[in-house]
C-alpha positions in Angstrom: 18.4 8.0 -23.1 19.2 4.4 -21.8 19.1 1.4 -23.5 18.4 -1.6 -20.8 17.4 -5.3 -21.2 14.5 -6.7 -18.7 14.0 -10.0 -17.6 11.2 -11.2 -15.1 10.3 -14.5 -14.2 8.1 -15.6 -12.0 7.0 -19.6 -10.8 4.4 -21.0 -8.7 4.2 -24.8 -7.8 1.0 -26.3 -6.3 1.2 -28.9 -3.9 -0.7 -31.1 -5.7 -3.2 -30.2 -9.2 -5.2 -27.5 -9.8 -7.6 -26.9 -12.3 -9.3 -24.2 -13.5 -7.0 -21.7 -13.1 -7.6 -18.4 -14.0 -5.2 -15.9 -14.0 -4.0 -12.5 -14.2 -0.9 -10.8 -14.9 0.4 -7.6 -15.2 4.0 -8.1 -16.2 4.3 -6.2 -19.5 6.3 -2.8 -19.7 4.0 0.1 -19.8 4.5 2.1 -23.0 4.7 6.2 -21.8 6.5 9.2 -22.4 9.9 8.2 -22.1 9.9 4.3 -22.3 10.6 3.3 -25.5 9.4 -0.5 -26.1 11.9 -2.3 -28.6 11.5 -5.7 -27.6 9.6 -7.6 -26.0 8.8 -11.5 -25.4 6.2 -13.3 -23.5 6.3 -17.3 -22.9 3.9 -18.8 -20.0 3.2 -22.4 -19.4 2.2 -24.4 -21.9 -2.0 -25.4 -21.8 -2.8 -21.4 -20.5 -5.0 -20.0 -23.4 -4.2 -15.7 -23.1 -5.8 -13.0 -24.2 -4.0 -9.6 -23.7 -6.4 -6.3 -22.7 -6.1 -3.2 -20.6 -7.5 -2.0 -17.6 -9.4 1.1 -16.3 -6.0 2.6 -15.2 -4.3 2.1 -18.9 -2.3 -1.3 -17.1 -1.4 -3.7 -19.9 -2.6 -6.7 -18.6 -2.4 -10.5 -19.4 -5.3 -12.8 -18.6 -6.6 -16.4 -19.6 -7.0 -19.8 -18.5 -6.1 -23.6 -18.2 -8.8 -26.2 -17.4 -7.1 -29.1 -17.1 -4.8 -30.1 -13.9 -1.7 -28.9 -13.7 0.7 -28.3 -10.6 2.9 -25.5 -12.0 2.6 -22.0 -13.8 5.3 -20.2 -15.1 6.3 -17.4 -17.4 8.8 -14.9 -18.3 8.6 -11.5 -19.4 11.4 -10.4 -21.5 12.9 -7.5 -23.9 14.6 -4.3 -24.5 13.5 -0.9 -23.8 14.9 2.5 -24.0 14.5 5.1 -20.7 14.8 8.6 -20.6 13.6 10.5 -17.3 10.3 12.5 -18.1 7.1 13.6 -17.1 4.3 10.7 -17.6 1.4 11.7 -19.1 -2.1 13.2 -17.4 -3.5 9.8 -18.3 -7.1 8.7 -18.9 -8.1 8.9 -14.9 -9.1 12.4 -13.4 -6.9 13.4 -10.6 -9.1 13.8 -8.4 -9.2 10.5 -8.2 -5.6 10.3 -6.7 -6.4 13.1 -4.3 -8.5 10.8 -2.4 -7.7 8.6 0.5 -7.9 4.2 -0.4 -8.1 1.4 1.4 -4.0 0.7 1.4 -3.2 4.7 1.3 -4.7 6.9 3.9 -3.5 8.9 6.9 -4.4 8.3 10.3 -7.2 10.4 12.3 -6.7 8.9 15.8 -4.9 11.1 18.6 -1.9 9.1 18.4 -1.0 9.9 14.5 2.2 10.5 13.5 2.4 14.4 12.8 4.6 15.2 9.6 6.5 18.5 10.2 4.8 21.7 8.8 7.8 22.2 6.2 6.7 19.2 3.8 4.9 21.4 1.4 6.1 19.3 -1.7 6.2 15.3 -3.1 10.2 15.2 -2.9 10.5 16.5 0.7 7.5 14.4 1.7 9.5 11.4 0.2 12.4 12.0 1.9 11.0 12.1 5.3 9.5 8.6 4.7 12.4 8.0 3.8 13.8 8.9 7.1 11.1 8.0 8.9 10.7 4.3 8.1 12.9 1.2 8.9 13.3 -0.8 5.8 12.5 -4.6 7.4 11.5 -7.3 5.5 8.6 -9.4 6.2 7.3 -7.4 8.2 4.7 -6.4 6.4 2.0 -8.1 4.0 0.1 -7.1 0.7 -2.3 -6.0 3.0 -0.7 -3.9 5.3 -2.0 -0.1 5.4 -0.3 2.9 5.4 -1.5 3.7 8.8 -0.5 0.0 10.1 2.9 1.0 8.8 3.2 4.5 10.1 2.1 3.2 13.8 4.9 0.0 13.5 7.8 2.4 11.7 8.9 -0.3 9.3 7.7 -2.1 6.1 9.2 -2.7 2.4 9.0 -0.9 -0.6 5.1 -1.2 -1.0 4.3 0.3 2.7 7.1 3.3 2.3 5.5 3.8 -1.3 1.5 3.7 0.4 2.8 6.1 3.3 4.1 8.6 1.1 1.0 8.8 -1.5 -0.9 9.2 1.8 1.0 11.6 3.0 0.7 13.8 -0.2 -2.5 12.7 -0.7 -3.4 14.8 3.1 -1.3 17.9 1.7 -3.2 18.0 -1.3 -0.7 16.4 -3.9 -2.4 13.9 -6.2 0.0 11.0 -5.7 -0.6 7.4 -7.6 1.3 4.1 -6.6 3.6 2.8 -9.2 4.8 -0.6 -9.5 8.1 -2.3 -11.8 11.5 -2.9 -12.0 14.5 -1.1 -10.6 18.0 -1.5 -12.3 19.8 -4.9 -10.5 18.6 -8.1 -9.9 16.1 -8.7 -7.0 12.2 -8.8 -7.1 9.1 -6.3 -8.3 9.5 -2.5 -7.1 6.9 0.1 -6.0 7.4 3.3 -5.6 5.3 7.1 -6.3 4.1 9.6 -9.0 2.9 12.7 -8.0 1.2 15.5 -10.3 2.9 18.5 -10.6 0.4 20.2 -12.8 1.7 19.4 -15.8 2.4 15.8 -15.5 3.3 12.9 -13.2 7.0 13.0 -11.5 8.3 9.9 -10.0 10.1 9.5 -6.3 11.7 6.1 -4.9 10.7 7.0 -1.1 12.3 3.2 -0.6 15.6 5.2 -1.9 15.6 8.8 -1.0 15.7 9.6 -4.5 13.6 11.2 -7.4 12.7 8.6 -10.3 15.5 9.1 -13.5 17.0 6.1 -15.1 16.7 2.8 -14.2 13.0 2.5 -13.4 10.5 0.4 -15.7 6.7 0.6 -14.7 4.8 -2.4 -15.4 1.1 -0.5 -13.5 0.2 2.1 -11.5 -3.2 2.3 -9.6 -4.2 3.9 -6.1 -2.2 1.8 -4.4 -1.2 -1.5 -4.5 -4.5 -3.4 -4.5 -5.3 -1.9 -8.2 -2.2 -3.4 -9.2 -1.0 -6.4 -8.2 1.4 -8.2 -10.8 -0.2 -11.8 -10.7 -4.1 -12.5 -9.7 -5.3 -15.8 -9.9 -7.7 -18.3 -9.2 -8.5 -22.0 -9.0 -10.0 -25.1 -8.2 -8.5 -27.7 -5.8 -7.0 -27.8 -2.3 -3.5 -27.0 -2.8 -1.3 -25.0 -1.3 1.4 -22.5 -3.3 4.8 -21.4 -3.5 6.0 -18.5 -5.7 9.6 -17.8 -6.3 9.8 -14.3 -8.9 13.2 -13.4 -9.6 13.8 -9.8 -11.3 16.7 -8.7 -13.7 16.7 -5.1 -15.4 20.4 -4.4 -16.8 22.1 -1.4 -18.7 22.5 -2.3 -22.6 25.8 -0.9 -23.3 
């Protein structure tokens, strides 16, 4: 077991005031097997009125409102947990529902598909050829970039290598599931992949090369990345936004 500290913080400025705003966040750690919530802190713009729920895939999730203009919203999710690498449990969804193909993670059918080689018969070596397979290149890809978009281009960030591999288990008949959080360092939101092994869900970094152990906080998982976006929101007004999220998740010694 690890003991780390977690820090995420995330700002949007309007170009001129909203109001109205609804929003939704997903930027609490999810409590599993193996994550061990000691601490934690949540403190968002003043004049938002939250509520805190859950959704269909078990997500904590963060959601409320602020009527009145405004040109900012900010908040910072903060605390301690405790990691040790383990299986995550079945979960309330049935698997078949991560055997299926979705909008973000499905394979290609035309003629020109890329064809996987025949010895990817597991999640690990499946992650490592996307892995291999994939030029890491950032912004070269959007929140709406498919799998196959990114298979046919060879490059994309964390969130097309994580959507290429759950496709690409999904078509060998491995229940995979997208997986969103932070990854020990400083930088911005992760994604990576948990795949079912019969007994429970294993995690793989395909970004990395490297099976999930310690370092890694979910925050959601979902069938890819549109069932889990961090922050959803709308408004009222015709302003344009800028979001600056900065990510921190350090080893308590």
């Amino acid at each position: 077991m690890r003991r780390y500290l977690y820090c995420y913080q995330t700002t949007v400025h309007f170009s001129q005031p909203v109001t109205h705003h609804h929003v939704l966040l997903r930027c609490l750690p999810m409590p599993c097997r193996g994550v061990a919530i000691d601490e934690e802190h949540l403190v968002v713009s003043p004049g938002f009125s939250l509520r805190r729920g859950q959704d269909a895939f078990g997500n904590r999730i963060v959601y409320g409102e602020r009527l009145d203009a405004h040109a900012t919203l900010a908040y910072v999710s903060t605390g301690v947990v405790t990691l040790s690498p383990d299986l995550q449990e079945v979960g309330a969804m049935p698997i078949s529902m991560y055997l299926q193909p979705s909008r973000l993670a499905s394979w290609p059918t035309d003629e020109d598909a890329i064809l996987p080689p025949d010895s990817l018969h597991d999640a690990e070596s499946i992650g490592r050829w996307v892995y291999e397979q994939l030029t890491y290149a950032p912004l070269s890809t959007t929140v709406e970039t498919s799998a196959v978009d990114v298979l046919r281009s060879g490059k994309g960030v964390c969130q097309d290598y994580a959507h290429v591999m759950v496709a690409l288990c999904r078509r060998t008949g491995i229940a995979a599931r997208y997986v969103c959080g932070f990854v020990a360092g400083t930088g911005v939101t992760h994604a990576w992949v948990e795949t079912f092994d019969g007994t429970g869900w294993r995690g793989y970094d395909p970004t990395h090369g490297i099976p999930v152990e310690h370092g890694y906080l979910k925050i959601a998982h979902g069938r890819d990345a549109a069932d889990c976006p961090v922050n959803r929101g709308v408004y009222l007004g015709n302003a344009a936004q800028q979001t600056q999220i900065s990510v921190t998740l350090l080893e308590s010694l």
